[in-house]
N, C-alpha and C positions, 0 to 999 in steps of 0.2 A: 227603475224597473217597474211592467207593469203590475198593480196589486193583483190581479187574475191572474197570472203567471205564477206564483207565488207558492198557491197550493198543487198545479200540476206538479210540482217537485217532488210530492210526498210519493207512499208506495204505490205498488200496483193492487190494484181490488179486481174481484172475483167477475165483472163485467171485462175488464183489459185481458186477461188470462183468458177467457171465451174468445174475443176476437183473436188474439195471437193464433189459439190453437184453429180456429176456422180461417187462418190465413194462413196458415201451416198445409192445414189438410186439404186448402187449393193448392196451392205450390208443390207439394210431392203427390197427393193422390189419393187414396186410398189401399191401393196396391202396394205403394214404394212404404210406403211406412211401417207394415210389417216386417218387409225384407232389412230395413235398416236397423231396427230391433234386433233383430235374426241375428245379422253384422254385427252388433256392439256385442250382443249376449255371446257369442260364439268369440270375440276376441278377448271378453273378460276371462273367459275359463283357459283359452289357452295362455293367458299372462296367468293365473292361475295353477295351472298345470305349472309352468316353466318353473315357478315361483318356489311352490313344494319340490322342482327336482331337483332344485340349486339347494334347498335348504336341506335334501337327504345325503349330497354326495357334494360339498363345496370343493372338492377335487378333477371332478369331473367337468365343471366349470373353466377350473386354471389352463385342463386341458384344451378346449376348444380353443383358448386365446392364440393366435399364431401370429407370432415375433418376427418380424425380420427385419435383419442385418444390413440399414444399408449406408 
């Protein structure tokens, strides 16, 4: 193995994290990257939501499952 190789192993420093993130913000935009924020935050709360309703009424759960006979 080469000895320069060696330490590229270790972690990422605060130089790598700038270019990921400036090869991020070429590849979606400026535009799309709020909208995808938008997206995550808007499906965390509805897992969220679901979460709390399962946990007030675990009955109303058992209901929705539908069984069939075949």
């Amino acid at each position: 193995m080469n000895m320069y190789f060696i330490p590229l192993i270790g972690g990422i420093g605060p130089t790598e994290i700038i270019i990921i993130l400036a090869i991020v913000l070429l590849l979606f935009g400026g535009r799309k990257i709020p909208e995808l924020m938008r997206g995550l935050g808007k499906g965390m709360k509805e897992f969220k939501n679901a979460q709390k309703d399962s946990e007030k009424d675990p009955e109303k759960d058992d209901k929705k499952i539908d069984t069939k006979d075949e």
